[in-house]
C-alpha positions in Angstrom: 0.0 0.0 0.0 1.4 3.8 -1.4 2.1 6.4 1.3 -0.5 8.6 -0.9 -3.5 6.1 0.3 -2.6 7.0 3.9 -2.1 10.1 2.9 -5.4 10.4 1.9 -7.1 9.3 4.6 -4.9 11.5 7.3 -6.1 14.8 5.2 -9.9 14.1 4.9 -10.0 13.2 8.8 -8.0 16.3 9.4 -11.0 18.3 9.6 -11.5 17.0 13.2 -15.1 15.8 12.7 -15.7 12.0 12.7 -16.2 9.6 9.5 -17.2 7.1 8.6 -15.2 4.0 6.6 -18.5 4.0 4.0 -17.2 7.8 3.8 -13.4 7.4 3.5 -14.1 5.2 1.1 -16.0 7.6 -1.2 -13.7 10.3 -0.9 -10.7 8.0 -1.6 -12.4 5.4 -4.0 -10.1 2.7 -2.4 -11.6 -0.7 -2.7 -13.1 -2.0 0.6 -10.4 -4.4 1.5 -7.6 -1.8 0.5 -9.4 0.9 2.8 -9.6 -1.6 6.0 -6.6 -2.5 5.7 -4.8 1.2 5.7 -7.9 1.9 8.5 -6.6 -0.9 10.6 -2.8 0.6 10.0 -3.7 3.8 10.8 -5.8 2.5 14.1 -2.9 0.3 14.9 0.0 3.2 15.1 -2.6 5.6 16.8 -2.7 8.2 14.1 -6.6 7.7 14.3 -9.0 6.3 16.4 -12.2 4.5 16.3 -15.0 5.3 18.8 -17.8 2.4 19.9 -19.6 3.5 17.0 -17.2 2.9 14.4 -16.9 6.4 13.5 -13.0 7.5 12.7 -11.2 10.5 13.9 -7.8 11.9 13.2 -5.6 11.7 16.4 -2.7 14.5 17.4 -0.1 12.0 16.4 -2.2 11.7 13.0 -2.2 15.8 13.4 1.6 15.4 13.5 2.1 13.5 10.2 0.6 16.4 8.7 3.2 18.8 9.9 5.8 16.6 8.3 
């Protein structure tokens, strides 16, 4: 998986408002499996989080790849 996928996702959630993967998906027309898999990355490493509802939001160590 490209840098640019993760990328992707890190700027859309850097609004601060919560998503959903049905909407990452949308706005980054990744295929189901390739968006889970860079959701689950990105969960993993803490740069976002996932709340009991399943909704994802950019975390201030996501906040800091952006700085990069």
């Amino acid at each position: 998986m490209g840098l640019e996928k993760l990328d992707k996702i890190i700027e859309i959630l850097s609004d601060e408002k919560e998503h959903t993967e049905e909407e990452l998906r949308q706005a980054t027309q990744l295929s189901e499996e390739t968006l889970r898999v860079a959701v689950e990355f990105l969960v993993r490493y803490k740069f976002i989080a996932r709340d009991s509802e399943g909704k994802l939001r950019i975390t201030e160590a996501g906040k800091g790849l952006l700085r990069l």
